[in-house]
matplotlib code that plots the C-alpha trace (Angstrom):
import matplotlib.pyplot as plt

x = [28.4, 25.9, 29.2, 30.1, 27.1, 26.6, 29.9, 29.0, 25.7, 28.0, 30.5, 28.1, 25.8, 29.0, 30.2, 27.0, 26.7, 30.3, 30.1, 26.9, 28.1, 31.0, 29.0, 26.7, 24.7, 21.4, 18.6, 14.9, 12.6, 8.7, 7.3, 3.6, 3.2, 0.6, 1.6, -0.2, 0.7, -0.5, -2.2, -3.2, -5.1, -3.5, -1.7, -3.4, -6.6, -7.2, -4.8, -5.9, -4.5, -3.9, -3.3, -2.4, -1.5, 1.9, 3.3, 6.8, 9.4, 13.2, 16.2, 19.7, 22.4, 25.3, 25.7, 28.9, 27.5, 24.5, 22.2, 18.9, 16.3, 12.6, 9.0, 6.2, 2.5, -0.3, -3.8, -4.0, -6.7, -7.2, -9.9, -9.8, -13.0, -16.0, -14.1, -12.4, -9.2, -8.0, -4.6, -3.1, 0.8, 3.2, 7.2, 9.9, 13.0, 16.1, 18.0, 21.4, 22.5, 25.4, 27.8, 29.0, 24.9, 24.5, 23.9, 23.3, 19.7, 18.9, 19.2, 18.9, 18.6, 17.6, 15.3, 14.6, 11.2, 10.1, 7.1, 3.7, 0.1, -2.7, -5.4, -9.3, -10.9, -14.4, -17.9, -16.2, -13.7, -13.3, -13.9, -10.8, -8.6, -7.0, -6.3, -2.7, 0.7, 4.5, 5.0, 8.5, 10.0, 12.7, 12.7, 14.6, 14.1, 14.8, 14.4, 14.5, 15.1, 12.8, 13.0, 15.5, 12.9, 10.5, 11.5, 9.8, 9.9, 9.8, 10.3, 9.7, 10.5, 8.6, 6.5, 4.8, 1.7, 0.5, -3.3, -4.6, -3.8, -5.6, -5.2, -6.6, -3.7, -0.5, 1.1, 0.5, 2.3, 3.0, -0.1, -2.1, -2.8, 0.0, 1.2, 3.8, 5.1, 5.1, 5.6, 4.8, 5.2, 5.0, 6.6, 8.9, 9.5, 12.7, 12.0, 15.7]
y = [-5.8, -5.8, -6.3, -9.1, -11.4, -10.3, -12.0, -15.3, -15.1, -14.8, -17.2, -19.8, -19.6, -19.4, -22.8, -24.4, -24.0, -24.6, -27.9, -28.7, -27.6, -30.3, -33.0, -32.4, -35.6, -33.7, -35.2, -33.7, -36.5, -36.1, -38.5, -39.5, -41.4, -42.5, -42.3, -43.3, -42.8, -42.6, -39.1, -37.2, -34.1, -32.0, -34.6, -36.0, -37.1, -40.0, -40.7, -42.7, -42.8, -40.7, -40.9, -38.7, -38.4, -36.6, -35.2, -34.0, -32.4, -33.2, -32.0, -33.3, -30.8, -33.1, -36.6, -36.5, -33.8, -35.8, -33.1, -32.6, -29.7, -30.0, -28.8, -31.1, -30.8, -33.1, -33.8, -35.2, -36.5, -37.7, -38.7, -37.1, -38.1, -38.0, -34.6, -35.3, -33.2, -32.4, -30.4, -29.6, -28.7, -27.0, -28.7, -27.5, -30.5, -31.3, -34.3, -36.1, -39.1, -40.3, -41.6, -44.5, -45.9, -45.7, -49.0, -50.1, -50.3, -49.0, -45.1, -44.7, -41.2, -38.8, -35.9, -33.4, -31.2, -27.3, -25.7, -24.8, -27.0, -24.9, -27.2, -27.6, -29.1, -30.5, -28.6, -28.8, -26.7, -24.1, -20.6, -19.9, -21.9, -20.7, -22.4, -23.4, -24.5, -25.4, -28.4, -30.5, -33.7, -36.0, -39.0, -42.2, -43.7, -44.8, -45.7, -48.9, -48.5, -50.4, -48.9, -46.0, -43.7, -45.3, -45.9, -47.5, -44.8, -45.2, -42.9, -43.6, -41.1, -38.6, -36.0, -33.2, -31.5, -28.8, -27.9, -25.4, -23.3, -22.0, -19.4, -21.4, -23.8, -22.4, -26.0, -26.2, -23.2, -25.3, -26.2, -28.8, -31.5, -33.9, -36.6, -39.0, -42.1, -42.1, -44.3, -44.1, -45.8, -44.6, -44.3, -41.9, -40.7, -39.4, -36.3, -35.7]
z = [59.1, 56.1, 53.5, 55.4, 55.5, 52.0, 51.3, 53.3, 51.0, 48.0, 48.7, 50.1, 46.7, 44.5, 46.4, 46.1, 42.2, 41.9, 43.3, 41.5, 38.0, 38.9, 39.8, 37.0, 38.5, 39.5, 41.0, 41.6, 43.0, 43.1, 45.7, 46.8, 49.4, 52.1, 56.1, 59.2, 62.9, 66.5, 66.9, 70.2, 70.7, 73.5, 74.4, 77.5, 75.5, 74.2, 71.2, 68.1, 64.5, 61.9, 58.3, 55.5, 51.6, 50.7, 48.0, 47.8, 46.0, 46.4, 45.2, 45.2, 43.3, 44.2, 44.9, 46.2, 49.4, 49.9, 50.7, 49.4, 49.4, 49.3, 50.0, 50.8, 51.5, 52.3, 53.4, 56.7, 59.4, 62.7, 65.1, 68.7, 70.6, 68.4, 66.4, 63.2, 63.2, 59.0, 58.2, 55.4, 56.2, 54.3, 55.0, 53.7, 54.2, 53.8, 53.7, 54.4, 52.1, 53.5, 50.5, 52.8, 52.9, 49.0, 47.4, 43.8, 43.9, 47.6, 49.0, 52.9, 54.0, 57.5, 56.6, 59.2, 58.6, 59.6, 58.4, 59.3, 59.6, 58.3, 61.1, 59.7, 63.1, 63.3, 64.7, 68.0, 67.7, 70.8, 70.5, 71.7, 69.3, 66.6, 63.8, 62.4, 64.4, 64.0, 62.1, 62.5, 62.2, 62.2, 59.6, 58.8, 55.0, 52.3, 48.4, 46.2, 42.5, 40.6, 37.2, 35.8, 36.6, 39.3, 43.1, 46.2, 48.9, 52.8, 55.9, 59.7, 62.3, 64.6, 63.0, 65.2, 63.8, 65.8, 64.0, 66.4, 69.2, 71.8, 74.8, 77.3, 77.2, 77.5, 78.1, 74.6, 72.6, 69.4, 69.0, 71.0, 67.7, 67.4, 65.2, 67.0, 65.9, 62.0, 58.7, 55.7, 52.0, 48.4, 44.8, 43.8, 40.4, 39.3, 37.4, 36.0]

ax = plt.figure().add_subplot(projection="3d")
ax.plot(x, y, z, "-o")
ax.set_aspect("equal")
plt.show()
């Protein structure tokens, strides 16, 4: 059994670079951006918004697949009541950038996110909570060219940040702080 999924492992890296060293087109992105969204403790408080500062890194080995690998972190707030709720997540992403929606100057692309929020809650945190949940997302964008090297950068979608857990709601076994609804704008420098 292990000789087997070893050879997957194998084959599926040899294809990989195979089809990258053929397309010798690689892409790695770096992109900042801002994002804002509807945000809701627990889920049956109060929501209000929320707004954060990303950076990211992506990489695309092959143009003609369309996929693209990255990892992306940010600083991120929300207010819930009179409690400021801070995160600082850590994404990893990958894309899909279908040949048939490649334009000239204009890149459209779905990302889906995984990964973990690392949640910094206010003096009122419970004593129950614990801090940290699942992050994960699923994302519509897209990029203009504006320069060789420089691109306007958007995404919309549904982002879930789950900052804190706690014990005493088991509703809530993702976490119970929550980004919804989400857009967000930047640049995006092409690195090579």
């Amino acid at each position: 059994m292990k000789k087997i999924i070893l050879s997957i492992i194998l084959s599926v890296l040899f294809i990989t670079t195979a089809l990258a060293v053929e397309n010798p087109n690689n892409k790695l992105f770096s992109n900042i951006f801002f994002g804002a969204g509807t945000f809701s403790a627990g889920e049956n408080k109060g929501g209000s918004a929320f707004f954060s500062g990303s950076i990211s890194l992506d990489w695309i080995p092959n143009q003609r697949i369309g996929l693209s690998y990255g990892i992306e972190t940010a600083l991120l707030g929300g207010k819930e009541q009179n409690n400021i709720i801070y995160g600082i997540p850590i994404i990893f992403r990958i894309g899909w950038h279908p040949v048939f929606l490649q334009f000239e100057k204009f890149n459209i692309f779905i990302l889906g996110k995984a990964g973990w929020g690392f949640g910094i809650w206010g003096d009122n945190l419970d004593n129950d909570s614990t801090n940290g949940g699942i992050v994960c997302g699923i994302n519509i964008g897209g990029s203009y060219v504006l320069t060789n090297l420089l691109r306007l950068y958007m995404e919309v979608g549904y982002n879930y940040y789950g900052l804190a857990r706690n014990s005493n709601y088991p509703e809530y076994p993702l976490g119970y702080g929550s980004g919804k609804t989400y857009a967000s704008i930047g640049l995006s420098l092409k690195l090579f």
